[in-house]
KOLDOKE-885360 format. One record per residue (C-alpha): x, y, z; residue number from 0; residue in one letter. Coordinates in Angstrom, 3 decimals. Layout:
BEGIN
{gutor {X; Y; Z}; NUM; a}
...
END
This chain:
BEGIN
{gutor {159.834; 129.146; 136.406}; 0; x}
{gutor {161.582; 131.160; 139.042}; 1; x}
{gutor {159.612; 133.868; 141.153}; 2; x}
{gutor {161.048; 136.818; 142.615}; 3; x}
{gutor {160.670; 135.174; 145.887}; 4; x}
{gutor {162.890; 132.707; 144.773}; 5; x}
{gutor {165.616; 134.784; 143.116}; 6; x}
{gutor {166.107; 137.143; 145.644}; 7; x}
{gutor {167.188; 137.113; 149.495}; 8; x}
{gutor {164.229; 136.063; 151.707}; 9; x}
{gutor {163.520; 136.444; 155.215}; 10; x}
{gutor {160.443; 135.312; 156.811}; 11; x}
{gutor {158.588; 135.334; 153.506}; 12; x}
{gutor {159.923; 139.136; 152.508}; 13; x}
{gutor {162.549; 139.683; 150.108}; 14; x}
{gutor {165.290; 141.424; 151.465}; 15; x}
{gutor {164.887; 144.783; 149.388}; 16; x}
{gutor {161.139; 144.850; 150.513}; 17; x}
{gutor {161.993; 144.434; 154.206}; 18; x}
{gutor {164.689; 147.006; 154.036}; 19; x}
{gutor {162.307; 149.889; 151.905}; 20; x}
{gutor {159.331; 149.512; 154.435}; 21; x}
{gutor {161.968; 149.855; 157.698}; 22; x}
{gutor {163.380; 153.118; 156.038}; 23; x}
{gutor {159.948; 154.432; 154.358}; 24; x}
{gutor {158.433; 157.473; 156.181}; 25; x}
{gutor {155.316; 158.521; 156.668}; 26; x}
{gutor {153.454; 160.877; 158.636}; 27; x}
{gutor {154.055; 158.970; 161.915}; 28; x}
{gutor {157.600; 158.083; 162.102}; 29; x}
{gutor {158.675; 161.818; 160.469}; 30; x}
{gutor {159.446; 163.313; 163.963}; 31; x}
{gutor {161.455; 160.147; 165.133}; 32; x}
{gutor {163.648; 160.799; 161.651}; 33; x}
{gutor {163.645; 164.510; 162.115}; 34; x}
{gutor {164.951; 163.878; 166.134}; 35; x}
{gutor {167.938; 162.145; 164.886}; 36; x}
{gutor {168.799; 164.391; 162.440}; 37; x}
{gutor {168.615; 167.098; 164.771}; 38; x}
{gutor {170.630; 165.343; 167.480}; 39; x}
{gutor {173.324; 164.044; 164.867}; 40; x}
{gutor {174.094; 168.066; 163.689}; 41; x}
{gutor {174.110; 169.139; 167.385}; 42; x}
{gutor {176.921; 166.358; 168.384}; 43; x}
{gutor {179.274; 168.245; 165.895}; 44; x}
{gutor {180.318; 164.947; 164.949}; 45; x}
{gutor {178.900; 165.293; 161.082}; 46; x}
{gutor {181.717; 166.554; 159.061}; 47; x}
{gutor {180.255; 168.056; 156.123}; 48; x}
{gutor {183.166; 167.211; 153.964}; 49; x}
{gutor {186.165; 164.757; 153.024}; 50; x}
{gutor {189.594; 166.014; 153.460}; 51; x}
{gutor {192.002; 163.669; 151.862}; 52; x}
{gutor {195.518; 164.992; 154.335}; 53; x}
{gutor {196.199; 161.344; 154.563}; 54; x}
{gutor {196.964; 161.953; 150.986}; 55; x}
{gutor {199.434; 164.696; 151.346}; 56; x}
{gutor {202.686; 162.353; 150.739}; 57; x}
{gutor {201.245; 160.994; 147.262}; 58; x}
{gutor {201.752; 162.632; 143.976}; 59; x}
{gutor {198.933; 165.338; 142.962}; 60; x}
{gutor {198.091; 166.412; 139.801}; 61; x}
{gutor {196.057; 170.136; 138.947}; 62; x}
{gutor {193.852; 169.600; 136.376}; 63; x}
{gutor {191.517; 172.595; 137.472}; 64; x}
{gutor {192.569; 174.716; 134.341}; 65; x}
{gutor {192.571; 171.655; 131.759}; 66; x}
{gutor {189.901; 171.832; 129.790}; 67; x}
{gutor {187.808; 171.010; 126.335}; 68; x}
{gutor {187.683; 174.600; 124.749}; 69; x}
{gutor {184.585; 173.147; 122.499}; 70; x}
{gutor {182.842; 172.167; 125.689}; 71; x}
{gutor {180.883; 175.620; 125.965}; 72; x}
{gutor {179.307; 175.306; 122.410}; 73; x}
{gutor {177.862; 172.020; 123.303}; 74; x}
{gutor {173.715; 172.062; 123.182}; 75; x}
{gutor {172.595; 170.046; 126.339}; 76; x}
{gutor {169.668; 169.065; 124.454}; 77; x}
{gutor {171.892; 167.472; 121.523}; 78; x}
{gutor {173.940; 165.475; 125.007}; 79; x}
{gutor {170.902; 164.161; 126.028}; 80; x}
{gutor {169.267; 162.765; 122.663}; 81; x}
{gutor {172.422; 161.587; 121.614}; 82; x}
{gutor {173.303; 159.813; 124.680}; 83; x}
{gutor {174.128; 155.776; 124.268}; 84; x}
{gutor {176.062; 153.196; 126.179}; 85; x}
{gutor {178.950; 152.540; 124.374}; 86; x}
{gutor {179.564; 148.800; 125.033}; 87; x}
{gutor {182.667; 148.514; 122.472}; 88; x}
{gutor {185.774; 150.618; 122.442}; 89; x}
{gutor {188.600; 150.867; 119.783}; 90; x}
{gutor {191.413; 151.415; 122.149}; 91; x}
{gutor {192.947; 154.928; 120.556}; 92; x}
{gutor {193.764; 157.284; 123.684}; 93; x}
{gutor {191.051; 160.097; 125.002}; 94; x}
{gutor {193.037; 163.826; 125.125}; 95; x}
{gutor {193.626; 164.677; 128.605}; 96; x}
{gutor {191.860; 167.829; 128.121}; 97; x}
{gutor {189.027; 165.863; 127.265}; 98; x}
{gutor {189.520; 163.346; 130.787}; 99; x}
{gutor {189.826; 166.838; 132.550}; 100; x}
{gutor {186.202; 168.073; 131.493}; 101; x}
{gutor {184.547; 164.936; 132.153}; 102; x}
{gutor {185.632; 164.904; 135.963}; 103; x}
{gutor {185.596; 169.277; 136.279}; 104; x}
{gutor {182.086; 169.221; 135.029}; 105; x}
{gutor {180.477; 166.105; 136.619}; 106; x}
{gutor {182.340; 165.710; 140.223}; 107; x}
{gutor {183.863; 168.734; 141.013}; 108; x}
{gutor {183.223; 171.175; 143.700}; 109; x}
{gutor {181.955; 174.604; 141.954}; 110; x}
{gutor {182.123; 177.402; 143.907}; 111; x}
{gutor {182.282; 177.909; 148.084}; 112; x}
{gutor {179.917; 180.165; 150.085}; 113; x}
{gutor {179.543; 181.265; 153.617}; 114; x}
{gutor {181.864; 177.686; 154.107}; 115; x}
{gutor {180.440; 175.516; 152.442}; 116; x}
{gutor {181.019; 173.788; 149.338}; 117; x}
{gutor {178.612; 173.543; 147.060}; 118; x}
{gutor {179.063; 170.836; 144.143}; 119; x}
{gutor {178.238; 170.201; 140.239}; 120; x}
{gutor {175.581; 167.097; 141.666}; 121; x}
{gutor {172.797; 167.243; 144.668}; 122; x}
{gutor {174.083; 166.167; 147.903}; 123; x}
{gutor {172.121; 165.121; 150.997}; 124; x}
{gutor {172.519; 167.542; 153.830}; 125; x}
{gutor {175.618; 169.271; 151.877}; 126; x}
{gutor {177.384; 165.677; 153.552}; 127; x}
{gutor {179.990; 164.949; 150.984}; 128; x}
{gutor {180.737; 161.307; 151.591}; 129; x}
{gutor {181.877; 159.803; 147.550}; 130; x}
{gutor {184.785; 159.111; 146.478}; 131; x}
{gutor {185.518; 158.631; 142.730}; 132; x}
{gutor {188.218; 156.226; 142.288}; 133; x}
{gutor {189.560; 156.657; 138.689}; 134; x}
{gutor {191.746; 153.798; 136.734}; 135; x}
{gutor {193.692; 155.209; 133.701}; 136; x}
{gutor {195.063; 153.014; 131.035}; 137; x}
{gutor {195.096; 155.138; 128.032}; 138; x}
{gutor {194.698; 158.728; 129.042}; 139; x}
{gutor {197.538; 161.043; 126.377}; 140; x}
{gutor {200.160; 162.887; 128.986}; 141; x}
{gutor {198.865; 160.876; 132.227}; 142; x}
{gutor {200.736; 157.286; 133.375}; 143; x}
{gutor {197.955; 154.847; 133.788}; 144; x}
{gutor {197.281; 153.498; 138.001}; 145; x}
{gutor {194.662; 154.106; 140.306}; 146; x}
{gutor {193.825; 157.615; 141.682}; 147; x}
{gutor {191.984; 159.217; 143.725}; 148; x}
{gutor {189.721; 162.488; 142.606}; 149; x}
{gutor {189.966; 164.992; 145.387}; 150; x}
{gutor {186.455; 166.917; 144.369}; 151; x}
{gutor {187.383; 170.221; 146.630}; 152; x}
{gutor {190.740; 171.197; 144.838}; 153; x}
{gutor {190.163; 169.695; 141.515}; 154; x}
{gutor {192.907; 167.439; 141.614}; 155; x}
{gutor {194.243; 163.489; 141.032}; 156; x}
{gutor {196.073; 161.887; 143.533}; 157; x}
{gutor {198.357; 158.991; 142.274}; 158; x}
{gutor {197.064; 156.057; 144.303}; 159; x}
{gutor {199.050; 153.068; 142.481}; 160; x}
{gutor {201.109; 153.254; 139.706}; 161; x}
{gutor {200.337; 151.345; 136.383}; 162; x}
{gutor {197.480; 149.120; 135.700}; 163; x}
{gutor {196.882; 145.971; 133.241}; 164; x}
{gutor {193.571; 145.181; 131.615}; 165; x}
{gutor {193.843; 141.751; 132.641}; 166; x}
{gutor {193.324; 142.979; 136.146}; 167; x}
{gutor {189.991; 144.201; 135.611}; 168; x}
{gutor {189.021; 140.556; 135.920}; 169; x}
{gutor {189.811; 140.856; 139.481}; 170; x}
{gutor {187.380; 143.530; 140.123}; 171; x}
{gutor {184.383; 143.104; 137.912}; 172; x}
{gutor {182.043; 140.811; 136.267}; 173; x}
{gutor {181.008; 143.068; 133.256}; 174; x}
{gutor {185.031; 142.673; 131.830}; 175; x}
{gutor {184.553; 142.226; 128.358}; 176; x}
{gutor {183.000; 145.807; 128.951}; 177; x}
{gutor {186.338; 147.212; 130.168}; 178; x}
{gutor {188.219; 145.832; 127.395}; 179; x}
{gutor {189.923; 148.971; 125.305}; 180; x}
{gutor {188.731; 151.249; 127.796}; 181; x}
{gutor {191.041; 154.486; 128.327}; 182; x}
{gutor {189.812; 155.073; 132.193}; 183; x}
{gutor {187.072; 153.356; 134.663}; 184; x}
{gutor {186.184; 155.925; 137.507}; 185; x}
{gutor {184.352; 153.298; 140.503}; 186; x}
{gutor {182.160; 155.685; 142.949}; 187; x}
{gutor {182.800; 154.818; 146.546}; 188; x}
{gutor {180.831; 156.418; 149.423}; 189; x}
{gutor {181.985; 155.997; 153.454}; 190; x}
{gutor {178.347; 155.164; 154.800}; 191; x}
{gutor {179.328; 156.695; 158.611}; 192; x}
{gutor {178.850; 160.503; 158.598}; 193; x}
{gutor {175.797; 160.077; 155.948}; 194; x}
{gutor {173.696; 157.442; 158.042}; 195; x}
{gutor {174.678; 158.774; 161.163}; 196; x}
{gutor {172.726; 161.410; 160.200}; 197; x}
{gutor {169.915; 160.221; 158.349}; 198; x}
{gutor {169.915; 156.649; 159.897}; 199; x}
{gutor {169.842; 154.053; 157.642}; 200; x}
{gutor {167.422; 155.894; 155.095}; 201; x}
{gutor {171.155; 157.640; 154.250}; 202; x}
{gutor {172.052; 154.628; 152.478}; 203; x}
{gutor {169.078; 155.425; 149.511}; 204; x}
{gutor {170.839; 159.005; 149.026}; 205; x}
{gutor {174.177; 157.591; 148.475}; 206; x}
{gutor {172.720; 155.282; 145.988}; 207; x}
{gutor {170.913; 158.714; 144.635}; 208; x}
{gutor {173.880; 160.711; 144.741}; 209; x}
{gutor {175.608; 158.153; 142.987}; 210; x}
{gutor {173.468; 158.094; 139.967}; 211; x}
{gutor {173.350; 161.986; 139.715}; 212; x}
{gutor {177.127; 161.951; 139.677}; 213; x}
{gutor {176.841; 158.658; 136.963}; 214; x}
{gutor {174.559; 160.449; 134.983}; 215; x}
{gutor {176.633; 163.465; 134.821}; 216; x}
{gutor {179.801; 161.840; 133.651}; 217; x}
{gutor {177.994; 159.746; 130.960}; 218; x}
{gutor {176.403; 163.197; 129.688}; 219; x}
{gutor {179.811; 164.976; 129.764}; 220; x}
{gutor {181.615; 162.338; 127.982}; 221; x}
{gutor {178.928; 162.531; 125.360}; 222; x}
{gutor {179.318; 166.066; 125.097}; 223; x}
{gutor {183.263; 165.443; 124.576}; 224; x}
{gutor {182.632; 162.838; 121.998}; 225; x}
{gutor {183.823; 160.245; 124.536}; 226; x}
{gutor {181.839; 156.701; 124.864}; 227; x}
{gutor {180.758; 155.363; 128.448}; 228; x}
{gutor {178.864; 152.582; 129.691}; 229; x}
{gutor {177.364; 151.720; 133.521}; 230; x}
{gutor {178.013; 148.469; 134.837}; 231; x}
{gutor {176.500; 147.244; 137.839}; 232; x}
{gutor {178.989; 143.817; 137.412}; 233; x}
{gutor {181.677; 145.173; 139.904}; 234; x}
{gutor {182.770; 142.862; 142.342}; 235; x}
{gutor {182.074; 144.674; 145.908}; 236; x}
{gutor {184.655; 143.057; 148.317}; 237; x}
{gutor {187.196; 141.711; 145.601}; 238; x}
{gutor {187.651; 145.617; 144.576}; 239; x}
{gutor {188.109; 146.272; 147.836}; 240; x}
{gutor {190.655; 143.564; 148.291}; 241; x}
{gutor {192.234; 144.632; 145.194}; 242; x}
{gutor {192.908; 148.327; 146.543}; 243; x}
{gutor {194.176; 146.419; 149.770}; 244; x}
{gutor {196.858; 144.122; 148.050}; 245; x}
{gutor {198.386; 147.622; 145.514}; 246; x}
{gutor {199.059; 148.697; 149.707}; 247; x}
{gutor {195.724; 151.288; 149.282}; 248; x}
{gutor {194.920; 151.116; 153.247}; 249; x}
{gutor {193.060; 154.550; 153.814}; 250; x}
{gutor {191.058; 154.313; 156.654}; 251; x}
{gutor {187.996; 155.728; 155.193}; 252; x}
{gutor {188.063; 151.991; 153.099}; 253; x}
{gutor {186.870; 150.587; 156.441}; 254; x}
{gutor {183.525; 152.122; 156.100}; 255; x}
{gutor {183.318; 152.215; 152.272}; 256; x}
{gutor {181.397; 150.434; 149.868}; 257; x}
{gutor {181.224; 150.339; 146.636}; 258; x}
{gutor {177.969; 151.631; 144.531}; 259; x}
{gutor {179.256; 152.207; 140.528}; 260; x}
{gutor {181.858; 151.695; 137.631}; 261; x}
{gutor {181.303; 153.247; 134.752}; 262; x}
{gutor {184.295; 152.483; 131.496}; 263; x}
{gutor {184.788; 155.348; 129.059}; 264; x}
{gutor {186.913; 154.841; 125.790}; 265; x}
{gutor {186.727; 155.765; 122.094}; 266; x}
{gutor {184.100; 155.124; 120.192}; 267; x}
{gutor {184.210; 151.945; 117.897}; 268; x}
{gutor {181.232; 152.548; 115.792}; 269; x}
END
């Protein structure tokens, strides 16, 4: 019978997730060393608080800031959240793009700005916005499927790629027979530099946590638009990164990304 030692990495008789919670766990001794570097990070003025996507400023955008489910307002949160499920099967009709509109307004979207900053629909660490929601349309009604980018501050797509096959879903995830049917995929990126500069290499948990507020957001938002999602944690880290590379995607801020979620959504087929 395997052990846990024996399924996961070791090093010097520690599993690699244990070695890396105790170096990044605080406690009431190491708390001033943490705080130090936090305060000498802000002071550099090299944290920039958020992404600007100007590199972007060639490619084709798309406004969907005032798209938008009209039903979404008489939706009961309570009646999201009991009848949340993971919808592992999909029957391929196309999702309304008013519909694909609230999901990403609601769950990723910058809401309103104050005194300069930005202040988001999901926590963020330090106001540090460092995700990126990569979104892959096949069957969205009025949009051409590809790969896009979300830009989270103006509440718009940015045409990445043009058109996308199912069959390449194989290339960037182990968990395909979950993507089959599915009218979009949105993968969660984050750029680990500015966010672990800061809060050293404890920054890497909040990305992880920001991820799965943002996750957890979309799922409940679909739900609330009658549109089925499912997590996967089968994506292929380097091999989606490869796959943005080869469709000429070369943004520098790939260099420090990583990849931390995919999440399908589709029609119901139940």
């Amino acid at each position: 019978m395997n052990s846990l030692k024996n399924s996961c990495i070791n090093y010097d008789g520690k599993t690699l997730h244990e070695i890396f919670h105790e170096n990044t766990a605080l406690s009431k001794e190491n708390i001033g060393v943490f705080s130090h570097y936090i305060g000498t990070a802000m002071e550099s003025g090299n944290v920039k608080m958020i992404k600007d996507y100007k590199n972007f400023s060639n490619y084709e955008r798309i406004d969907i800031s005032n798209y938008c489910n009209r039903g979404i307002d008489e939706v009961k949160l309570v009646d999201v959240l009991l009848n949340r499920r993971s919808c592992r099967s999909f029957n391929g009709d196309s999702i309304p793009f008013n519909d694909f509109a609230t999901i990403l307004k609601y769950s990723c979207c910058a809401s309103y700005k104050k005194d300069g900053f930005y202040f988001f629909t999901y926590p963020i660490s330090g106001g540090i916005d460092s995700l990126y929601f990569i979104i892959i349309v096949n069957n969205v009604e009025g949009l051409d499927s590809g790969i896009y980018i979300f830009n989270s501050i103006d509440c718009e797509l940015i045409l990445l790629s043009q058109g996308f096959e199912y069959t390449e879903y194989e290339k960037i995830t182990a968990s395909f027979s979950l993507s089959e049917n599915s009218c979009f995929s949105i993968h969660i990126m984050a750029n680990t530099e500015i966010k672990c500069f800061k809060y050293q290499d404890r920054g890497y948990r909040f990305l992880n946590l920001e991820a799965g507020h943002v996750a957890q957001s979309l799922c409940l938002v679909a739900e609330g638009v009658e549109v089925g999602s499912v997590a996967s944690g089968g994506f292929l880290d380097l091999d989606f990164l490869d796959f943005l590379k080869s469709r000429n995607i070369k943004d520098s801020f790939f260099d420090n990304g990583i990849l931390l979620y995919e999440i399908f959504f589709g029609k119901y087929d139940f």
